[in-house]
BAMAR-861906 format. One record per residue (C-alpha): residue in one letter; x, y, z. Coordinates in pm, whole numbers, padded with zeros to 5 digits, always signed. Last residue first. Layout:
AXYZ ...
//
This chain:
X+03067-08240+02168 X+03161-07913+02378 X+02806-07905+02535 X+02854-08236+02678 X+02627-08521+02558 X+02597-08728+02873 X+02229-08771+02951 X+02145-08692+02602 X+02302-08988+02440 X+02212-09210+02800 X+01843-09086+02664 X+01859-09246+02337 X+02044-09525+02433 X+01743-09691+02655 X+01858-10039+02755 X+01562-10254+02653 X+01295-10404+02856 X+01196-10616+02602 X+00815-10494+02568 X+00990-10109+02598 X+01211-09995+02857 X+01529-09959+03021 X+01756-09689+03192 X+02068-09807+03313 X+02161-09830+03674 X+02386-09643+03950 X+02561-09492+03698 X+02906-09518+03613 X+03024-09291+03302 X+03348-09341+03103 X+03455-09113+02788 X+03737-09181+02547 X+03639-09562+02520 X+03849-09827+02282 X+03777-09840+01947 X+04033-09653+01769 X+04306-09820+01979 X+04245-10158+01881 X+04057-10421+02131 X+04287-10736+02181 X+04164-10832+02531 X+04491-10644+02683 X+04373-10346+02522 X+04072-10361+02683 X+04152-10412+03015 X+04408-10093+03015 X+04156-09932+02836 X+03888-09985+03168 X+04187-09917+03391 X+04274-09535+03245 X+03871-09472+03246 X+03883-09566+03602 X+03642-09774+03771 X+03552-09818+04154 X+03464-10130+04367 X+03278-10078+04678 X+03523-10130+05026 X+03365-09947+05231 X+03456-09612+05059 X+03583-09662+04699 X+03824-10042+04577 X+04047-10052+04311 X+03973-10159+03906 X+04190-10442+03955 X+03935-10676+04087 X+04083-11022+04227 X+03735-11131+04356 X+03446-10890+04259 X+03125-10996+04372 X+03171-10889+04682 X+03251-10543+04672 X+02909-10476+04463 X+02960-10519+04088 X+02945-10192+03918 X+02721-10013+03661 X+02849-09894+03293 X+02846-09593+03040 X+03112-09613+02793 X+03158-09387+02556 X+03321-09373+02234 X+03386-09026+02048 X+03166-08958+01736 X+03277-08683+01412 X+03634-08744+01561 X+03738-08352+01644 X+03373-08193+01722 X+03294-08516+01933 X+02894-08587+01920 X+02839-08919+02144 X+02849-09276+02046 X+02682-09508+02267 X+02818-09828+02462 X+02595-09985+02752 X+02747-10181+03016 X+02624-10405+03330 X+02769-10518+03615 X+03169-10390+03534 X+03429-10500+03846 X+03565-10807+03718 X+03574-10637+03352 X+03443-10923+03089 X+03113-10666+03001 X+03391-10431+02858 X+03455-10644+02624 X+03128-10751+02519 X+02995-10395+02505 X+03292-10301+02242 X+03165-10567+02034 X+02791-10466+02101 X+02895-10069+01993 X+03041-10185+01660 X+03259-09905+01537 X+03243-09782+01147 X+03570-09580+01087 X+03495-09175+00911 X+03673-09062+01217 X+03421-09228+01479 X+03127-09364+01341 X+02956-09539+01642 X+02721-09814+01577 X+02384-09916+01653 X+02224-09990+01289 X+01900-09833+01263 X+02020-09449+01214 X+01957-09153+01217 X+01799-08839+01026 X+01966-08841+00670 X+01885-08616+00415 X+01856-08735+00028 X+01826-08458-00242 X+01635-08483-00528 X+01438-08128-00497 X+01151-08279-00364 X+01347-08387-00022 X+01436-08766+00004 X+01429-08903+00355 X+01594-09039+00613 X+01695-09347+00808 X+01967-09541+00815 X+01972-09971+00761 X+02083-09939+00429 X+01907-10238+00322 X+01992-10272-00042 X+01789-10288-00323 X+01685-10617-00466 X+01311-10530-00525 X+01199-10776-00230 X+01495-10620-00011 X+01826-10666+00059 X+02100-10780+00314 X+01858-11029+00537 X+01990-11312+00348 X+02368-11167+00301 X+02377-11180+00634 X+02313-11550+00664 X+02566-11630+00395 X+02842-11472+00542 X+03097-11378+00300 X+02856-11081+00233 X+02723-11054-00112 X+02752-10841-00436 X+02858-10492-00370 X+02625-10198-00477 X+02855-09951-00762 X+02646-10075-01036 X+02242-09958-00857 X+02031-10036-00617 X+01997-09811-00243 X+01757-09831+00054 X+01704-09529+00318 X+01455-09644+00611 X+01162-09423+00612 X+01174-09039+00714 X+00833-08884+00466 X+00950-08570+00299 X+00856-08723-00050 X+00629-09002+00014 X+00773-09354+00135 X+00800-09657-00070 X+00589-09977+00055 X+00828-10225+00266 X+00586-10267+00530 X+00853-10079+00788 X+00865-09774+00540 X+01073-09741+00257 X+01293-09479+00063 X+01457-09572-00248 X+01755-09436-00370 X+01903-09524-00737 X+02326-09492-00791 X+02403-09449-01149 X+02542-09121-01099 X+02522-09013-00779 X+02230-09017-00591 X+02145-08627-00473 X+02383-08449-00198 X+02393-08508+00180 X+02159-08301+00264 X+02104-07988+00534 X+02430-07745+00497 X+02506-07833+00124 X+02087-07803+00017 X+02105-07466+00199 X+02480-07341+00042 X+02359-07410-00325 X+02404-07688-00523 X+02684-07638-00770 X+03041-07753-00617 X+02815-08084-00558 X+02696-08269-00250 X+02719-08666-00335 X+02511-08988-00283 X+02537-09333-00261 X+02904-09426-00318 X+03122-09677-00177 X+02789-09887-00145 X+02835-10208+00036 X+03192-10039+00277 X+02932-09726+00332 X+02822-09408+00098 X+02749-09050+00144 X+02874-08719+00045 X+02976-08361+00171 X+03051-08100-00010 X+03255-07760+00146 X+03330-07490-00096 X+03668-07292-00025 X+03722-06995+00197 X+03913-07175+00474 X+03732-06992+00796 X+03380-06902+00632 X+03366-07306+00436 X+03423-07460+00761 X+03176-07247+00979 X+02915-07265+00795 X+02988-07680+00708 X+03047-07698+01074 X+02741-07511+01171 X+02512-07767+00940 X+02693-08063+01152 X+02785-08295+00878 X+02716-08623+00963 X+03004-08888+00944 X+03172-09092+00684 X+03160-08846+00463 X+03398-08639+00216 X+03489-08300+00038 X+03678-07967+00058 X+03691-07772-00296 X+03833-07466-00403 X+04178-07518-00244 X+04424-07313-00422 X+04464-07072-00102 X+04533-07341+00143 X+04490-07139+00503 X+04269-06872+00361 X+04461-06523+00269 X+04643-06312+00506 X+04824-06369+00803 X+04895-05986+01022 X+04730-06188+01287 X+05032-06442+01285 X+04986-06684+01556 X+04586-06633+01591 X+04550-06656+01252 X+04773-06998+01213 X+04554-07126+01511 X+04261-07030+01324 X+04337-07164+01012 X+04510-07512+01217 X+04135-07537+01371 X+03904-07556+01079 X+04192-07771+00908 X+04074-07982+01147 X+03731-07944+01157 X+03710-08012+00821 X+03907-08322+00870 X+03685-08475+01101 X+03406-08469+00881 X+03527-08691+00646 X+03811-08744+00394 X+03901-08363+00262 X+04107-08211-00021 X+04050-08085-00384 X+04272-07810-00482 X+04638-07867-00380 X+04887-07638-00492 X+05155-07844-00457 X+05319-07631-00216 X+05015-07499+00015 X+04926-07862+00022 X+05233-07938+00173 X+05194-07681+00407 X+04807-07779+00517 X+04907-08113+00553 X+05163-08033+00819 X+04921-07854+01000 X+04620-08063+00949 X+04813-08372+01032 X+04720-08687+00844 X+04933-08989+00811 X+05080-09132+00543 X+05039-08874+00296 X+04999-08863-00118 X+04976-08564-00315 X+04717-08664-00588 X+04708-08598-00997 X+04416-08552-01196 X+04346-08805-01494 X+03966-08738-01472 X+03880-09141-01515 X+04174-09274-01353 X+04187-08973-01043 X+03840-09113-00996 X+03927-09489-00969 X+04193-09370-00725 X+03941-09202-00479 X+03718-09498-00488 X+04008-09759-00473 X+04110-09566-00135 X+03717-09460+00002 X+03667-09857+00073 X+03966-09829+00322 X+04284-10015+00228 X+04385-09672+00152 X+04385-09467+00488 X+04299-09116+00470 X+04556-08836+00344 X+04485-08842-00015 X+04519-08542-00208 X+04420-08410-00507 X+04502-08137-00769 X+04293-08041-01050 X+04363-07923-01370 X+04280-08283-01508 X+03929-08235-01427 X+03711-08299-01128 X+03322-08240-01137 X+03271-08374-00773 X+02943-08534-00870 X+03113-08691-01206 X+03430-08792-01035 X+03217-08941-00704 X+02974-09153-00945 X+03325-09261-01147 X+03475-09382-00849 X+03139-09586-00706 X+03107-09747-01040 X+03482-09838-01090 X+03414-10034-00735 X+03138-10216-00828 X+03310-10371-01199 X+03642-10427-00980 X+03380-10671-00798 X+03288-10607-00489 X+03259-10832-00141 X+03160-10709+00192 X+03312-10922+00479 X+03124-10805+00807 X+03377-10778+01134 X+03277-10957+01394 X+03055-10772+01700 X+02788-10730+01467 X+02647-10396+01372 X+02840-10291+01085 X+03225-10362+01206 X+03333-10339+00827 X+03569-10522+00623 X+03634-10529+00257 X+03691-10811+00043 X+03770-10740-00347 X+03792-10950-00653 X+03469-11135-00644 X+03367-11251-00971 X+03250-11059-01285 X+03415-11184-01574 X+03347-11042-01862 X+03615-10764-01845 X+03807-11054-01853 X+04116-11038-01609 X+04440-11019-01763 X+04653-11237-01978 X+04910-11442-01805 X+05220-11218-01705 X+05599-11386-01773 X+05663-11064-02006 X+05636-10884-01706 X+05965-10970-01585 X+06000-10956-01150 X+05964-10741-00913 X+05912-10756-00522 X+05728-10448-00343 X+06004-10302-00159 X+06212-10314+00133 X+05948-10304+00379 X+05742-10500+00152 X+05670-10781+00408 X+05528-11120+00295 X+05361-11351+00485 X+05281-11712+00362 X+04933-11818+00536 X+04890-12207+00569 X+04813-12189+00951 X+05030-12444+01011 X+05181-12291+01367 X+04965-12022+01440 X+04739-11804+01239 X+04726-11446+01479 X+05061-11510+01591 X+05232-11515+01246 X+05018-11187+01154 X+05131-11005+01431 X+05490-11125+01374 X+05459-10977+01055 X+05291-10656+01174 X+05581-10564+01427 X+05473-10210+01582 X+05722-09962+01643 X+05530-09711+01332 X+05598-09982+01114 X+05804-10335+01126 X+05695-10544+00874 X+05475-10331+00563 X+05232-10649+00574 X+05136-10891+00222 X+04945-11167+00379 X+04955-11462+00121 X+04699-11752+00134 X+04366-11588+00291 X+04108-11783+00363 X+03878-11505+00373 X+03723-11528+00708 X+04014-11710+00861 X+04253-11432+00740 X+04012-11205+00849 X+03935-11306+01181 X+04324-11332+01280 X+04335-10967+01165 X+04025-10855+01341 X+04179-10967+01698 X+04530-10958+01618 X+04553-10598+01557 X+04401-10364+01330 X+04518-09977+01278 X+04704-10050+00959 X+04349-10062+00765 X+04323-10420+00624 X+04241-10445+00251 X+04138-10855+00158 X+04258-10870-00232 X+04091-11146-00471 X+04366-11219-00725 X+04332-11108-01128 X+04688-11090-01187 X+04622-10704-01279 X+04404-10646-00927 X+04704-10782-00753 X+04932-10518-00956 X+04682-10253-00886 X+04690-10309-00522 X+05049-10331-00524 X+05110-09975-00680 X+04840-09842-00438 X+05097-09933-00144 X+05393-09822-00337 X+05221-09460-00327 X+05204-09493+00002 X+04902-09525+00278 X+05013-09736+00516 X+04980-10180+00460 X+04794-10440+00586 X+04709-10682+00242 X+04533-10985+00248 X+04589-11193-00050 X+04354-11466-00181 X+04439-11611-00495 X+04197-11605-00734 X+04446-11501-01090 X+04809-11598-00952 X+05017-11544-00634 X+05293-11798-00628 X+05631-11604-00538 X+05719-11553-00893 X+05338-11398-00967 X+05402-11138-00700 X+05755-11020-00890 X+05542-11029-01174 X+05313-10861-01092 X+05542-10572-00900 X+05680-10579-01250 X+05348-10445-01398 X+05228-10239-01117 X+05560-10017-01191 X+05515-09994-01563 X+05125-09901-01483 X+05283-09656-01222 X+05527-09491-01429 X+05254-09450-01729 X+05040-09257-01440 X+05354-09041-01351 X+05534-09066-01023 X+05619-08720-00855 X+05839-08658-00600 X+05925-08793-00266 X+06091-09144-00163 X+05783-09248+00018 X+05815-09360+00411 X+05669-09080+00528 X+05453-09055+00229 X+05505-08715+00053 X+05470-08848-00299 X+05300-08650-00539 X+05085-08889-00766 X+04972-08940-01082 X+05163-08727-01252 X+05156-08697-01696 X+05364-08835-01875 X+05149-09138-01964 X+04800-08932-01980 X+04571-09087-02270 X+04768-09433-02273 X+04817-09463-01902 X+04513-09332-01827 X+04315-09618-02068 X+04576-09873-01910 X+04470-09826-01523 X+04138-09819-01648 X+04208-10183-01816 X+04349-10298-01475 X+04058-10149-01278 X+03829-10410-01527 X+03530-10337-01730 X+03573-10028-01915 X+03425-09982-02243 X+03056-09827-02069 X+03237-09611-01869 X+03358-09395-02161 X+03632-09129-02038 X+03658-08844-02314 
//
């Protein structure tokens, strides 16, 4: 039986499973670049160890700061866990970042080492990196794409304190500021939000995971931490395609998948394509799958309907940010109302508080903003100044979304104060995004809003005015009738991408109005209605 209360550090987790399930799998490799099979929990431990080592030869030691870039392999979580042995402070960086938010977070964190998978997918990341510091920028890369480095483990210094309660993790998150936020945990935070998503999720050893979603994302450590405490395995993939993921799945005999919204509606889609392919098809599309789960986006009621109908499996859907990994959690046991309209009850350990704008706690029922306290909250921003306006008199956490708590427990959320876009589970700053596009020669004025996508959860749109013909020397956009500039959603990327934007961010939708509607004392651009100007009814 997993105590929570005797573990202190991921490293001593990693040894409890290791101990209590040595031969058993941890994880079913099916990484593209993975060399298949499975790995048992005692093989990874051993593995973590000399990957240590190897890390400790080339001059990373407990507090040094490592960023790490790198797909979502089973080697991958091996290197986390052998940083998180030496006792360094890890920076995660989703693949999908470029120079822009790279550069940023190397500077943010001060990063030493910059661990990077070198060439992957066409794109160089080492020479990314390199660029992003410059000449003397102090950071050593190192690319695994021939391996984690290994060295003798009997050269290890002892391992973290469980006493110790420092930073050891920096994640980053767009929030609502146009740089990234730097959220920091402690191994202490994110054990917490793993063993809150275990005990909601009710996994057991007979179970069979998956992860499919990127690792270096707060929802990696999370997902690992709760294979640790339940000692289920996972099948590991790099990338996620509903199709393929659905056969491997199939194979292993998957029971537990998901990752956010936008995977139900993908494997949604592949059941019905496979139906209408092979009418004579029988059975759901994963027949061991009892359980699809995740967040990072609202649940449409007819998705989760229509979801758990087509694929014959319960649907449970949770919530929880970068500063909370886990907040609250839909279990296999509530029924099919409280699934469809909440977002679960606080997970273990995890207290809700709902306020209004004076601070004083809101009645049941009543919308206020949603606040959170409890183990698995991270400690600080790197930035002083947001840390200040982070948390309230009581110490709980500003969520910054809205909702309420219902009498029976559970927590449903109605919006949101922070103006960002959550497109595939990925927070998206709409100001950063506005800023770029604002540079365009021919672009007066921009607003960006996220808009209902049935695929990505949100889609990015841009909604923007033009400069009249004059005002636009050199503009590449083209020219209309008369001479008046136009836009083209092809030109506006274009422009972005060549300011550093990364693909997830830039804008699947354009709009040019003839002006944006305002209002209020400040004259604010009105979101609200450009949402239901140009919501489509396919979104």
């Amino acid at each position: 039986m997993f105590e929570a209360d005797r573990i202190g550090t991921l490293w001593e987790l990693v040894e409890y499973r290791a101990r209590a399930s040595g031969d058993v799998p941890m994880f079913l490799d099916e990484g593209d670049g993975g060399g298949g099979g499975a790995v048992t929990f005692g093989a990874v431990r051993d593995a973590a160890l000399r990957a240590a080592a190897g890390f400790l030869a080339l001059g990373i030691g407990p507090g040094t700061r490592v960023m790490w870039q790198l797909p979502t392999r089973v080697d991958t979580v091996v290197a986390s866990l052998a940083l998180a042995r030496l006792g360094a402070v890890q920076a995660p960086v989703i693949p999908q970042l470029r120079a822009r938010e790279v550069g940023f977070i190397l500077r943010d964190t001060a990063a030493r080492y910059a661990l990077v998978p070198g060439v992957w997918r066409g794109f160089d990341h080492a020479a990314m990196v390199r660029g992003a510091v410059g000449e003397g920028g102090g950071v050593r890369v190192v690319s695994v794409a021939d391996g984690l480095p290994v060295g003798d483990p009997g050269a290890l210094p002892e391992p973290p304190d469980a006493a110790d309660d420092r930073t050891r993790w920096i994640y980053y998150t767009s929030g609502t500021t146009a740089a990234p936020k730097g959220v920091e945990h402690t191994d202490a935070s994110l054990i917490a939000g793993g063993v809150g998503l275990a005990t909601a999720l009710g996994m057991t050893s007979d179970d069979i995971g998956s992860i499919a979603f990127p690792y270096a994302h707060i929802a990696g450590p999370d997902y690992v931490v709760a294979m640790l405490v339940s000692g289920f395995p996972a099948v590991v993939l790099e990338s996620f395609d509903a199709d393929r993921a659905a056969e491997v799945y199939r194979r292993h005999g998957v029971t537990m998948a998901g990752g956010s919204t936008a995977f139900y509606q993908a494997f949604h889609d592949a059941s019905r394509r496979r139906r209408a392919a092979a009418p004579d098809a029988t059975g759901p599309l994963i027949p061991s799958l009892r359980l699809l789960s995740g967040g990072g986006a609202p649940l449409p009621p007819e998705l989760y309907r229509a979801a758990g109908r087509e694929l014959g499996c319960a649907l449970v859907h949770g919530y929880g940010m970068t500063e909370c990994p886990m907040i609250a959690m839909g279990t296999p046991y509530d029924a099919d109302e409280q699934l469809a309209h909440t977002v679960g009850r606080p997970v273990t350990g995890a207290r809700i508080r709902i306020v209004r704008p004076d601070g004083s706690e809101a009645a049941p029922g009543e919308t206020g903003e949603v606040t959170v306290a409890g183990p698995m909250l991270f400690r600080r921003y790197t930035d002083p100044a947001l840390t200040a306006g982070a948390f309230g008199p009581d110490g709980a956490f500003r969520t910054g979304d809205l909702g309420h708590l219902r009498a029976d427990g559970h927590l449903v959320l109605t919006g949101r104060l922070k103006d960002i876009i959550i497109r595939k589970g990925e927070n998206i700053s709409a100001q950063e995004v506005e800023d770029l596009v604002h540079t365009h020669p021919a672009v007066a004025e921009a607003a960006v809003i996220g808009l209902p996508d049935r695929e990505r959860g949100e889609r990015v749109c841009a909604v923007v005015t033009l400069r009249g013909a004059a005002d636009v020397p050199g503009a590449t956009g083209g020219t209309g009738t008369g001479g008046a500039p136009t836009l083209t959603l092809a030109g506006l990327t274009a422009h972005l991408r060549a300011a550093g934007l990364m693909a997830q961010k830039l804008p699947e939708q354009l709009e040019i109005t003839a002006e944006l509607p305002r209002g209020g004392p400040l004259n604010k651009v009105l979101k609200t209605v450009l949402r239901e100007r140009y919501r489509r009814s396919d979104g």
